[in-house]
C-alpha positions as a Markdown table, in Angstrom:
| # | Residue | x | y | z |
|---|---|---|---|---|
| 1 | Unk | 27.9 | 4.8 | 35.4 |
| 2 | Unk | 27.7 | 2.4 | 32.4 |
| 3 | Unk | 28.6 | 3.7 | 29.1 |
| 4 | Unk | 30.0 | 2.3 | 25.7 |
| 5 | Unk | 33.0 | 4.9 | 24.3 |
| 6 | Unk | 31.7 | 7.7 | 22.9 |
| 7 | Unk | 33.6 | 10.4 | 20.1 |
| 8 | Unk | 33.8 | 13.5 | 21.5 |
| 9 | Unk | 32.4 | 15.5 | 18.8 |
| 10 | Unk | 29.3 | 14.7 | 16.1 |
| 11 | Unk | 27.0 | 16.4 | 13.6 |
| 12 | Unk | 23.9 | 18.3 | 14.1 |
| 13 | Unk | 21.1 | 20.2 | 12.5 |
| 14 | Unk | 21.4 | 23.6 | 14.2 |
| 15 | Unk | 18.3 | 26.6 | 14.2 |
| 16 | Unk | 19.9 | 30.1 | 14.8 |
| 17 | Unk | 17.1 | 31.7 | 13.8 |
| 18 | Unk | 13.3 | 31.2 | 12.5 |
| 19 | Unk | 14.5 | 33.4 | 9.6 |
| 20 | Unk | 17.6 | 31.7 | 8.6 |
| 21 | Unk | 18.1 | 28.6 | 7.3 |
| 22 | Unk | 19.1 | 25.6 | 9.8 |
| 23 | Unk | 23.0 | 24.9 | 9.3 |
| 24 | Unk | 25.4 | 21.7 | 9.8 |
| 25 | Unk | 27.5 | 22.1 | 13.2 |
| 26 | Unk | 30.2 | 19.9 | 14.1 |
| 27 | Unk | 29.5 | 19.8 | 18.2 |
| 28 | Unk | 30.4 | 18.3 | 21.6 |
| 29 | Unk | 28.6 | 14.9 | 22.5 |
| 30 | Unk | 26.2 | 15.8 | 25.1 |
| 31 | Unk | 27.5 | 14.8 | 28.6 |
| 32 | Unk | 25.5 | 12.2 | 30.6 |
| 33 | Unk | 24.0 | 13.6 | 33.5 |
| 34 | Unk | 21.4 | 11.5 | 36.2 |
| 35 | Unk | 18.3 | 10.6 | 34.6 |
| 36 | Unk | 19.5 | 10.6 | 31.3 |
| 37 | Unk | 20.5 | 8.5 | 28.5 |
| 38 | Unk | 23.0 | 9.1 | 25.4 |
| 39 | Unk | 21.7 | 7.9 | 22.6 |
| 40 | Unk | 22.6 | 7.6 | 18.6 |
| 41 | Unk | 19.6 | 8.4 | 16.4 |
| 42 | Unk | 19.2 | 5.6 | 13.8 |
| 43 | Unk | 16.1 | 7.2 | 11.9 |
| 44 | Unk | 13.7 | 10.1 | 12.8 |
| 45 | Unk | 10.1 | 11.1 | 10.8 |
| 46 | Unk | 9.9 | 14.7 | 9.4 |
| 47 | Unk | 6.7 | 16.2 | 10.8 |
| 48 | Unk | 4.4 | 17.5 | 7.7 |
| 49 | Unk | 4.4 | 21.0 | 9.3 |
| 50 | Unk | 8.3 | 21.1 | 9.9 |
| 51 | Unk | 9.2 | 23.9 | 7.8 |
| 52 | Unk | 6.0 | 25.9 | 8.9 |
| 53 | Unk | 7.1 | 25.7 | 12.8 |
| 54 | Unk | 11.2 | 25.9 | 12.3 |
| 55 | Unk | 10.0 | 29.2 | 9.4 |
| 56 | Unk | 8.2 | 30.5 | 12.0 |
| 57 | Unk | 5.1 | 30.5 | 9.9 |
| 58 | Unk | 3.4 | 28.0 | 12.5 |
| 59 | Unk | 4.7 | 30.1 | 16.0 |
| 60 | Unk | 5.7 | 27.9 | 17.8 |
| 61 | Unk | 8.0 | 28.6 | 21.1 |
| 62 | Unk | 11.1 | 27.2 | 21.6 |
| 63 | Unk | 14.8 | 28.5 | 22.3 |
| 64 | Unk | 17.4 | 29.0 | 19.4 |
| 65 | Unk | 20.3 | 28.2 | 18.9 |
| 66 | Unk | 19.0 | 24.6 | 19.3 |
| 67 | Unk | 18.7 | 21.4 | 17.5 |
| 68 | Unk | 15.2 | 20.7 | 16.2 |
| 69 | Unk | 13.8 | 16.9 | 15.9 |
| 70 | Unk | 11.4 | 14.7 | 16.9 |
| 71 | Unk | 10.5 | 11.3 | 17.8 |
| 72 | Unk | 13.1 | 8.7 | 16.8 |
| 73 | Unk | 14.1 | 5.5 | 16.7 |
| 74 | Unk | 18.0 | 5.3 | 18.4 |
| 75 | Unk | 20.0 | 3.1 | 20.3 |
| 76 | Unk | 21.5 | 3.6 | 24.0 |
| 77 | Unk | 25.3 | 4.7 | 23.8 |
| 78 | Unk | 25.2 | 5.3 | 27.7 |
| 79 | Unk | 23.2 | 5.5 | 30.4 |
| 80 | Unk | 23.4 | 7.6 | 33.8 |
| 81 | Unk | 24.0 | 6.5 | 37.4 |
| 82 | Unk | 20.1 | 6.1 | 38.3 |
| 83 | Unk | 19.2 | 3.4 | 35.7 |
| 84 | Unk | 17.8 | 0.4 | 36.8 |
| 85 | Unk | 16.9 | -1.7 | 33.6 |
| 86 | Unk | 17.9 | 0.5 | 30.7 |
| 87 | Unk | 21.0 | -0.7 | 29.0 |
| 88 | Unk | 23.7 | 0.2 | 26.4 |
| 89 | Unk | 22.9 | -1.2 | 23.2 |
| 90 | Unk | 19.4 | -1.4 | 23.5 |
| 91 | Unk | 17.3 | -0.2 | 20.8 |
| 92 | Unk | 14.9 | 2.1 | 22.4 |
| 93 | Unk | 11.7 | 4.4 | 20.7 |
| 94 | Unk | 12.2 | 7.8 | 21.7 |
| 95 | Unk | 8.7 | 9.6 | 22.3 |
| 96 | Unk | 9.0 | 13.7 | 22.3 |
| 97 | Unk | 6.4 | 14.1 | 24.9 |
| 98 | Unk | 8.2 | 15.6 | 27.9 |
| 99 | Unk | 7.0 | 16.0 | 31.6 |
| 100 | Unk | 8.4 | 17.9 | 34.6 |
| 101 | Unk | 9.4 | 14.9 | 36.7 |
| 102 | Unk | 8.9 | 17.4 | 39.8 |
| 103 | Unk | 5.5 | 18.1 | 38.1 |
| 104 | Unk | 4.3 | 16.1 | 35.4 |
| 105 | Unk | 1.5 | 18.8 | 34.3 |
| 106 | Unk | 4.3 | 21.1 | 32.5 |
| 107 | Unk | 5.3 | 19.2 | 29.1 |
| 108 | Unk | 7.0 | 20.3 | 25.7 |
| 109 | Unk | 7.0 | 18.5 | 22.6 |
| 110 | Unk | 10.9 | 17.6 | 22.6 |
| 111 | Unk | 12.3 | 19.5 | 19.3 |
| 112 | Unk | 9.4 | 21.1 | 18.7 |
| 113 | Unk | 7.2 | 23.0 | 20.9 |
| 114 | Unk | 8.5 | 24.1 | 24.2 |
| 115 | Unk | 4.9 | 24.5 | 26.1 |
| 116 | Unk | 2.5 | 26.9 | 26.8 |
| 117 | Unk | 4.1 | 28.1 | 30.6 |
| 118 | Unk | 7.2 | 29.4 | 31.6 |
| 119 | Unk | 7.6 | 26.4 | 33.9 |
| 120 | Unk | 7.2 | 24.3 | 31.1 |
| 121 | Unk | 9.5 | 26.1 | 28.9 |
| 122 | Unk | 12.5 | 26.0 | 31.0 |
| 123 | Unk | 12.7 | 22.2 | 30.0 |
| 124 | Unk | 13.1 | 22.5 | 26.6 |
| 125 | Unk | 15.5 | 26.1 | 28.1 |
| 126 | Unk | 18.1 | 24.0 | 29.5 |
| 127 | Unk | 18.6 | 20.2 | 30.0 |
| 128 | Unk | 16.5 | 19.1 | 27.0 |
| 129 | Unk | 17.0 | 22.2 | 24.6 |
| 130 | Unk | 18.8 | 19.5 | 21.9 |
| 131 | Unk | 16.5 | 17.3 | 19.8 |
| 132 | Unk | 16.7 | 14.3 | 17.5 |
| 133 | Unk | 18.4 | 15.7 | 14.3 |
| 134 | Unk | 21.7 | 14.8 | 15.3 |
| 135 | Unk | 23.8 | 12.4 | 15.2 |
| 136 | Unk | 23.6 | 11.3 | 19.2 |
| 137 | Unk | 21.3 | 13.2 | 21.7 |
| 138 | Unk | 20.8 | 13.3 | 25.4 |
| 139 | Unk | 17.3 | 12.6 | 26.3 |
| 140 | Unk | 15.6 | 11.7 | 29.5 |
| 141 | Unk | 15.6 | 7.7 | 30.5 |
| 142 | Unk | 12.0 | 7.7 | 31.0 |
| 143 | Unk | 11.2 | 8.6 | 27.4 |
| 144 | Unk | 13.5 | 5.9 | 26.0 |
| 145 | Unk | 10.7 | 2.9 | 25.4 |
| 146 | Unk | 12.9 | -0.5 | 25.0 |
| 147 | Unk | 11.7 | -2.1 | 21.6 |
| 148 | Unk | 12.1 | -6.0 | 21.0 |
| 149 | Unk | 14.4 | -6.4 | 18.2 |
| 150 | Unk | 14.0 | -9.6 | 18.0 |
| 151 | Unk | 10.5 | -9.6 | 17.3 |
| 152 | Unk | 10.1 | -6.4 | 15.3 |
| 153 | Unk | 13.0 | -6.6 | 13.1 |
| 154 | Unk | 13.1 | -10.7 | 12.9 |
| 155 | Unk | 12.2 | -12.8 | 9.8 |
| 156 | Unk | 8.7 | -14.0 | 9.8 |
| 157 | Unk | 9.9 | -17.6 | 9.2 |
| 158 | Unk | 12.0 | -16.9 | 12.8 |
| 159 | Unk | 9.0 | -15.1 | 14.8 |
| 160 | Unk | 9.9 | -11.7 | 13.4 |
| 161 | Unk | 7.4 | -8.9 | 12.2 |
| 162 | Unk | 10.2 | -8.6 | 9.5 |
| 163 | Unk | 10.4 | -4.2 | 9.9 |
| 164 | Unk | 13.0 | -2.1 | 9.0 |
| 165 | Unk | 14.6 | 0.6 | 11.4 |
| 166 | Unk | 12.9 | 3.5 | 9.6 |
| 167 | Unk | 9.6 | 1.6 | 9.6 |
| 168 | Unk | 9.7 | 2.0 | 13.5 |
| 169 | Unk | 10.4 | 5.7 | 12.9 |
| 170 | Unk | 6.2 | 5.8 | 11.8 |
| 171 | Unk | 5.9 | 5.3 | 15.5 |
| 172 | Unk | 5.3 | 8.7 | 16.5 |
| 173 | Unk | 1.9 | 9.5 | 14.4 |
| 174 | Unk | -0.2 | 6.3 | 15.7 |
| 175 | Unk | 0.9 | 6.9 | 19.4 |
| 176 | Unk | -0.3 | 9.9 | 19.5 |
| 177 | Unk | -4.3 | 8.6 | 18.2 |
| 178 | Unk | -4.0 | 5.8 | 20.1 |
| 179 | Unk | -4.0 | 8.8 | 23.0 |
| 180 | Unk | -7.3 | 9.9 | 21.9 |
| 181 | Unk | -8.7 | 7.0 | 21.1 |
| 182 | Unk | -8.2 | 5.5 | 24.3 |
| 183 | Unk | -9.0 | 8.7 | 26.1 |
| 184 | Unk | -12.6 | 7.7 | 25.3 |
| 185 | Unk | -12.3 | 3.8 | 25.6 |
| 186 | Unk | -13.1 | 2.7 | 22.3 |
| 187 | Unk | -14.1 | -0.5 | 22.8 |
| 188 | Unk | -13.7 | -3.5 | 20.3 |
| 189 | Unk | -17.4 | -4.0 | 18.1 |
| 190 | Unk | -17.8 | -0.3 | 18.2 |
| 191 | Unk | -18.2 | 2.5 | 15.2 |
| 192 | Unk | -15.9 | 5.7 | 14.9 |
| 193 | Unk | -15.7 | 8.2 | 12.9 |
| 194 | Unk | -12.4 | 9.4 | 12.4 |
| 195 | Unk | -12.2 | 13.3 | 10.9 |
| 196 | Unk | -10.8 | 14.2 | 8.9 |
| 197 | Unk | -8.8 | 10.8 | 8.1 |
| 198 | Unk | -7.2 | 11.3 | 4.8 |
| 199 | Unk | -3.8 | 12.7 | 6.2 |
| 200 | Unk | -1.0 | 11.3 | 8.1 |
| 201 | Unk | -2.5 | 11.8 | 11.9 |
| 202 | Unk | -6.0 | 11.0 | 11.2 |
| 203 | Unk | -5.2 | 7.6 | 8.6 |
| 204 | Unk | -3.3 | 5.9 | 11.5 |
| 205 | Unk | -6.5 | 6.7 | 13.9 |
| 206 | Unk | -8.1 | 4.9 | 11.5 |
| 207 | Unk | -5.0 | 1.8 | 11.7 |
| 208 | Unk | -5.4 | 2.1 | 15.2 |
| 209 | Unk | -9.0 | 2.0 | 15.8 |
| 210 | Unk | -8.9 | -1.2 | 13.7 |
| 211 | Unk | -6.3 | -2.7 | 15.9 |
| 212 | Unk | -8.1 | -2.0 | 19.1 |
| 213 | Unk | -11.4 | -3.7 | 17.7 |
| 214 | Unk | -13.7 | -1.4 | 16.2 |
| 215 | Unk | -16.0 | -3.0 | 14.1 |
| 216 | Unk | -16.7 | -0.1 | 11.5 |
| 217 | Unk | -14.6 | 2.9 | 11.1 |
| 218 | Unk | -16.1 | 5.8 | 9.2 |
| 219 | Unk | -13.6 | 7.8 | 7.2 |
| 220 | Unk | -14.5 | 11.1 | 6.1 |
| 221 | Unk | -12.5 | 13.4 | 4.1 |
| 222 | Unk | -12.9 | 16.0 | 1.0 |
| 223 | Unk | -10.4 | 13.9 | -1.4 |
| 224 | Unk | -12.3 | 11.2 | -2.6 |
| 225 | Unk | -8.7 | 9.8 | -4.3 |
| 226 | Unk | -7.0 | 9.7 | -0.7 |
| 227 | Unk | -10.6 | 8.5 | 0.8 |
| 228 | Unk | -10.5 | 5.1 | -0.9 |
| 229 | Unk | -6.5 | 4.6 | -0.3 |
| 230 | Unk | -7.5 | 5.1 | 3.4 |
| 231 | Unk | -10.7 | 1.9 | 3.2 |
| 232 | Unk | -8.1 | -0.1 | 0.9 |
| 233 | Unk | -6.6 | -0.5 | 4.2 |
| 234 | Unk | -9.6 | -2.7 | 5.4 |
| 235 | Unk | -12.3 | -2.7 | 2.5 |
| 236 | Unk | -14.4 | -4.7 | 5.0 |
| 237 | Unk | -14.7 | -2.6 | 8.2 |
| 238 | Unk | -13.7 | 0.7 | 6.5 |
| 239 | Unk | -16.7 | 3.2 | 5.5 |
| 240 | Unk | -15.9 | 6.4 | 3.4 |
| 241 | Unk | -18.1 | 9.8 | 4.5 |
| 242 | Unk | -17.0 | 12.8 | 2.2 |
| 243 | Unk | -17.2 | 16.3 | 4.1 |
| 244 | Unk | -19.0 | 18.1 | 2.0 |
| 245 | Unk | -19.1 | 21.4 | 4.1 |
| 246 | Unk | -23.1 | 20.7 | 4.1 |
| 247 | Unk | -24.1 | 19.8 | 7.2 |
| 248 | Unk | -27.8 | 18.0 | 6.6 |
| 249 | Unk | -25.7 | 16.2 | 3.7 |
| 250 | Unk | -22.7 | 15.1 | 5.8 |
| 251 | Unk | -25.8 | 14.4 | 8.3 |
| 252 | Unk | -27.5 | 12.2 | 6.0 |
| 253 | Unk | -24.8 | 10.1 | 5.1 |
| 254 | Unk | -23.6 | 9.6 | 8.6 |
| 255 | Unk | -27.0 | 8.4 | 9.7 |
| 256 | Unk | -26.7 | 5.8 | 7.3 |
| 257 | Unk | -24.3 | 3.4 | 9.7 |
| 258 | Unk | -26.7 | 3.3 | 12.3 |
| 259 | Unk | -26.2 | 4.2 | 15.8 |
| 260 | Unk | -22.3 | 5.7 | 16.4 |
| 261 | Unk | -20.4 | 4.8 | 19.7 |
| 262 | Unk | -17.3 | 7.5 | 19.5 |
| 263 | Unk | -16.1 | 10.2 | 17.5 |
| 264 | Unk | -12.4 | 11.4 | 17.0 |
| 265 | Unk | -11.3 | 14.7 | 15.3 |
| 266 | Unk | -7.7 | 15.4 | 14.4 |
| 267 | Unk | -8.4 | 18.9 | 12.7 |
| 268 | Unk | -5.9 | 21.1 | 11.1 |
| 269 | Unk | -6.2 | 24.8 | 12.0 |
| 270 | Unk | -7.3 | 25.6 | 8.4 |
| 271 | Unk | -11.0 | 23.0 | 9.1 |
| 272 | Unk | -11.8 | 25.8 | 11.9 |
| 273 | Unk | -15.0 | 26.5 | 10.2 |
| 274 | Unk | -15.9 | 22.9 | 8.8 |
| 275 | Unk | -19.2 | 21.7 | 9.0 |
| 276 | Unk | -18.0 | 18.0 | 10.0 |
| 277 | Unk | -18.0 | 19.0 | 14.1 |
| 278 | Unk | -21.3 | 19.4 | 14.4 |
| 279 | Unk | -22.3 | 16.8 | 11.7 |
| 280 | Unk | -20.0 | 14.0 | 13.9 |
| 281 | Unk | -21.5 | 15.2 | 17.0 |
| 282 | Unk | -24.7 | 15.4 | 16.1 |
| 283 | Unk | -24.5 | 11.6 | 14.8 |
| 284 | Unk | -23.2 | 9.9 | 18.2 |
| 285 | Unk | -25.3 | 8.4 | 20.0 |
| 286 | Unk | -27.3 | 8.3 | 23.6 |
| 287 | Unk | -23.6 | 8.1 | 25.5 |
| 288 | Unk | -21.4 | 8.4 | 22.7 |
| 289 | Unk | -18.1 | 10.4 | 23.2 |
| 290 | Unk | -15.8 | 12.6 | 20.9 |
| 291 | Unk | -12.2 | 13.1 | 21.2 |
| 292 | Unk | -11.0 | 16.5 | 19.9 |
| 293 | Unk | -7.2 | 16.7 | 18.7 |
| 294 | Unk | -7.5 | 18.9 | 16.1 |
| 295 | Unk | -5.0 | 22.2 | 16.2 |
| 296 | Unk | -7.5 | 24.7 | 16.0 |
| 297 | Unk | -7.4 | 27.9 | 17.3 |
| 298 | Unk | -10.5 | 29.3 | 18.0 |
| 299 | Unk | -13.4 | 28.5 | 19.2 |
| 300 | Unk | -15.5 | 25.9 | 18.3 |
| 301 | Unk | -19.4 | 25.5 | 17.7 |
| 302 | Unk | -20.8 | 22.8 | 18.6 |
| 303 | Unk | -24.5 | 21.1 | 18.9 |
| 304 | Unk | -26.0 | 21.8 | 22.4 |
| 305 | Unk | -29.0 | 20.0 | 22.3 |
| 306 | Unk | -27.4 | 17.0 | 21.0 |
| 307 | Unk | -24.6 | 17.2 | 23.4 |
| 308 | Unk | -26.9 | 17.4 | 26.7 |
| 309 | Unk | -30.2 | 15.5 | 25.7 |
| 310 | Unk | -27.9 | 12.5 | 24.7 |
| 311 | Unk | -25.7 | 12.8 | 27.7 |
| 312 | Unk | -22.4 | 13.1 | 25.4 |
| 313 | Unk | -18.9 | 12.9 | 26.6 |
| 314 | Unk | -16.9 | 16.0 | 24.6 |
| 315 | Unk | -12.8 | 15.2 | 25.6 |
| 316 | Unk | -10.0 | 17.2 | 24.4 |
| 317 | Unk | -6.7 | 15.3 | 24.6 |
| 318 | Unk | -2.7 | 16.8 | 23.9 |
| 319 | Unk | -1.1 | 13.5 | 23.0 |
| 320 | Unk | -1.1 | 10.9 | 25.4 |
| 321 | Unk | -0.6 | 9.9 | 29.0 |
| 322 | Unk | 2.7 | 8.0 | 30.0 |
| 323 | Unk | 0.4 | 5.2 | 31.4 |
| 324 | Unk | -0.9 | 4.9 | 27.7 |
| 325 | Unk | 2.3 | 3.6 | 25.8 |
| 326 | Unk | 2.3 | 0.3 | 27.5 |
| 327 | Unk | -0.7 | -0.6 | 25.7 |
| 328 | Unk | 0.3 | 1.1 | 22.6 |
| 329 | Unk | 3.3 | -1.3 | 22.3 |
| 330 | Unk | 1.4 | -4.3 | 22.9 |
| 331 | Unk | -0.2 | -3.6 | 20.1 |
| 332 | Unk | 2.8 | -2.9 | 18.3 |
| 333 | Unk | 4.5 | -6.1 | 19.3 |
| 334 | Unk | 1.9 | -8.6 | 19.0 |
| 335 | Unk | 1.5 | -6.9 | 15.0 |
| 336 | Unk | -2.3 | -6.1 | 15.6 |
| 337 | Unk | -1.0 | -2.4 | 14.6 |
| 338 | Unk | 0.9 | -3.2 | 11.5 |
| 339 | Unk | 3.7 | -0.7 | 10.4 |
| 340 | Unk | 5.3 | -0.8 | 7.1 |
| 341 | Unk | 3.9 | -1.8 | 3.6 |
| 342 | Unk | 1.5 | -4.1 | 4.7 |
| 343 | Unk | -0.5 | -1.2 | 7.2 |
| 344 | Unk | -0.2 | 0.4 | 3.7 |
| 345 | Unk | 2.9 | 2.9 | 5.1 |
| 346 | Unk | 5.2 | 4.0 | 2.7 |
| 347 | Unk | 8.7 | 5.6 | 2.9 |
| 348 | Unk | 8.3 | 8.5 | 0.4 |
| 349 | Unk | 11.9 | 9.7 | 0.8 |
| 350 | Unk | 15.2 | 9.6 | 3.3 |
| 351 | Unk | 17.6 | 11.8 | 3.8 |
| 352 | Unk | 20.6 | 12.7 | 5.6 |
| 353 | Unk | 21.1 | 15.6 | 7.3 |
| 354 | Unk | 22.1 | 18.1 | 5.2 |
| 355 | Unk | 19.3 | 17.1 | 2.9 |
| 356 | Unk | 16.9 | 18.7 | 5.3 |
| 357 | Unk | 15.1 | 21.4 | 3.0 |
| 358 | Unk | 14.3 | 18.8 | 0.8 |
| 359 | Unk | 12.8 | 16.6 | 3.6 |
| 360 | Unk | 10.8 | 19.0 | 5.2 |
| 361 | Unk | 9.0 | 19.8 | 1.4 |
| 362 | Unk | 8.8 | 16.8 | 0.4 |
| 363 | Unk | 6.8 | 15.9 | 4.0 |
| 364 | Unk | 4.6 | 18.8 | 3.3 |
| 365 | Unk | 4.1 | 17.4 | -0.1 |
| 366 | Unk | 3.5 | 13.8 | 1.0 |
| 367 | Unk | 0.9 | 13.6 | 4.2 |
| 368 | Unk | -1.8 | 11.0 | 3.3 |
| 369 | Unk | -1.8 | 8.3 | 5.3 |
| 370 | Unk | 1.1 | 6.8 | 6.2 |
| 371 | Unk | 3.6 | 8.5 | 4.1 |
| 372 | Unk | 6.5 | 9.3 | 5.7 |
| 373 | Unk | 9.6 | 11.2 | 5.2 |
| 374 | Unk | 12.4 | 10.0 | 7.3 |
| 375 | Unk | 16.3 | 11.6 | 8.2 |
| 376 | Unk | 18.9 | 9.4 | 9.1 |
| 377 | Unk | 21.7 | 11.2 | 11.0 |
């Protein structure tokens, strides 16, 4: 088993209850068991909707006591009997999406969601119950994606992409539209619309449709201000659409850009009613397909006709598939998907954690694209 020394207690962010505030606990480091790595968090991004799920206002399932978090950016302490190629101190991306390695259809969103089975619950129930707002966390090898640090945190004048730690933390939000987007093979040349893309998950479909190649991207959003910060990332291939909640308007305006190869929706639940489904479906064309993200919950209208005469592909998509980070990081470290300042990201705040009520505002507060709040334990 090869480990670096480890202290035997550290500090976490604990949830007793949805209707109490989260505390400071001083706790055991977890223990290493096969299959698993120890890991210290270096820099996680608050989720916009933190203090809506941990609240209880969003109702999400998951265990208390426990300690919330999400995708970070850490580095391996120790690693269990079983690895093969991970190593202590290697700086690793660790990506909350969690499968049941005896069956990979039952997954929870690590420090967040703890799925929608009781198979699936019992992952989030027992070995991975404690998430990234911690100091050090236990977390299964095969979500621990090895980084080069070389090449992302190195000087430009030395081969470097010249990123910061908490730059990497933005990692989370693109990977998970790169899921969709690749779920319906956007190809490089082609036009997507990307609804709505003024906030954090649907701007970075928008970064990441540019990396893969799309030749025009059509943003559409109500906030006109947020709608040009979103083409000021590529004035050139960038094409604005406000939602006007109008559909022959929204229509009209679509048809505009000529024939549409793809569609990708990133919906909140409060857009359950928008107009914009039916005007983006509607617009693809013979072939086209749609990738539905969004976190509605009801039921959704959508264009018949249009759907069956043009033979369109309608995909809905939770995340990603394991298979898909591989090519997520090659875009990441060949700096087609740029992070930091020059993708147009910005760090709106950081905090440790007992400065986690003021993160989890100020990320409800900031969630255009590519603002981001981070928490460094």
């Amino acid at each position: 088993m090869a480990s670096e020394s480890l202290p035997d207690t550290h500090r976490t962010l604990v949830l007793t209850s949805r209707d109490k505030p989260l505390t400071i606990e001083k706790r055991p480091v977890p223990t290493l068991t096969s299959g698993s790595a120890i890991v210290r968090v270096l820099a996680s991004q608050v989720i916009s909707y933190a203090g809506e799920v941990y609240s209880g206002k969003r109702p999400y399932p998951f265990p208390t006591p426990f300690v919330p978090g999400t995708s970070c950016v850490a580095r391996v302490v120790a690693v269990g009997p079983d690895a093969t190629s991970l190593k202590p101190g290697k700086l690793v991306y660790i990506h909350i999406f969690i499968a049941g390695r005896d069956d990979p259809d039952k997954l929870c969103l690590w420090g967040v969601f703890s799925g929608d089975s009781p198979e699936a619950a019992n992952l989030m129930e027992h070995e991975w119950r404690d998430s990234s707002l911690a100091e050090y966390a236990r977390v299964p090898m095969e979500n621990c994606i090895p980084l080069d640090e070389k090449r992302l945190l190195g000087l430009p004048e030395d081969g470097g992409l010249g990123y910061t730690i908490e730059d990497l933390a933005y990692l989370q939000t693109p990977l998970i539209a790169y899921g969709g987007l690749i779920d319906i093979d956007v190809k490089p040349g082609e036009t997507v619309i990307v609804a709505p893309a003024t906030g954090g998950f649907g701007g970075s479909a928008v970064q990441v449709a540019l990396a893969m190649g799309a030749g025009t991207v059509i943003a559409m959003g109500r906030n006109e201000a947020a709608l040009e910060r979103v083409r000021g990332v590529d004035p050139t291939r960038v094409k604005t659409v406000k939602m006007t909640g109008n559909l022959e308007t929204e229509l009209e305006a679509l048809k505009a850009f000529g024939p549409i190869d793809a569609f990708f929706d990133i919906s909140p639940p409060m857009a359950q009613n928008s107009t914009h489904f039916k005007a983006c479906i509607a617009s693809l064309r013979r072939n086209g397909r749609a990738s539905l993200m969004g976190g509605m919950h009801g039921d959704l209208s959508i264009p018949f006709r249009a759907v069956m005469h043009k033979n369109l592909t309608l995909k809905g998509k939770w995340m990603y598939e394991r298979e898909d980070i591989a090519g997520f990081m090659r875009l990441i470290h060949s700096g087609l998907l740029k992070l930091g300042p020059k993708a147009g990201n910005e760090i709106v705040g950081k905090f440790g954690l007992e400065g986690w009520k003021e993160a989890f505002d100020l990320a409800a507060e900031k969630a255009q694209m590519g603002q981001m709040v981070v928490m460094i334990s």
